[in-house]
C-alpha positions, 0 to 999 in steps of 0.5 A: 555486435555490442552495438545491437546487444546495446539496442535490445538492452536499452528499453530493460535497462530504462524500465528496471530501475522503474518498476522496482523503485514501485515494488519496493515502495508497494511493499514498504506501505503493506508492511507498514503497521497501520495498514497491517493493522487495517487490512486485519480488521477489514478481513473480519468484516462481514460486510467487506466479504459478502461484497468481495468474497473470501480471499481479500488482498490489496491493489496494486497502486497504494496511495499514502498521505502523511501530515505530520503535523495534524498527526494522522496517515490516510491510505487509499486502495483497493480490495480486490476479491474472488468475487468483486472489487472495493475502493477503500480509504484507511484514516489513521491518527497516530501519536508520536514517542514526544507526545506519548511521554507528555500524556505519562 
């Protein structure tokens, strides 16, 4: 009986961990403030929702390229509509807290 429940277990045993560790790295890039900041501006462009429509929200996949040395973020997604579909890149530079205090 363990033997069989152990087989029918196996294939959500191996994908659980998977598709969470994907869930919570989609949800720690849109709560991310750059791209919170992004998707605000996006959704007041007149551009943007005469292609894809009114109710705008991101893709499922979300790539992110950080350089900490050059200093800038660059994600890569896609805006999905009630009308339509849109690939979109975000370029962000950013200053850290070291930096700001040599600007002062």
């Amino acid at each position: 009986m363990n033997l069989y429940f152990l087989k029918a277990a196996s294939p959500f045993i191996v994908v659980t961990p998977i598709v969470s560790w994907v869930y919570f790295k989609r949800k720690n890039n849109i709560n991310h403030p750059i791209m919170q900041r992004s998707l605000l501006h996006l959704k007041k462009d007149q551009r943007i929702l005469d292609y894809c429509g009114e109710n705008i929200r991101p893709g499922f996949w979300i790539t992110v390229n950080r350089d900490p040395i050059e200093n800038y973020v660059k994600f890569g997604f896609t805006l999905k509509g009630d009308s339509g579909s849109l690939g979109t890149s975000v370029i962000a530079d950013y200053l850290t807290h070291r930096e700001l205090k040599i600007l002062d």
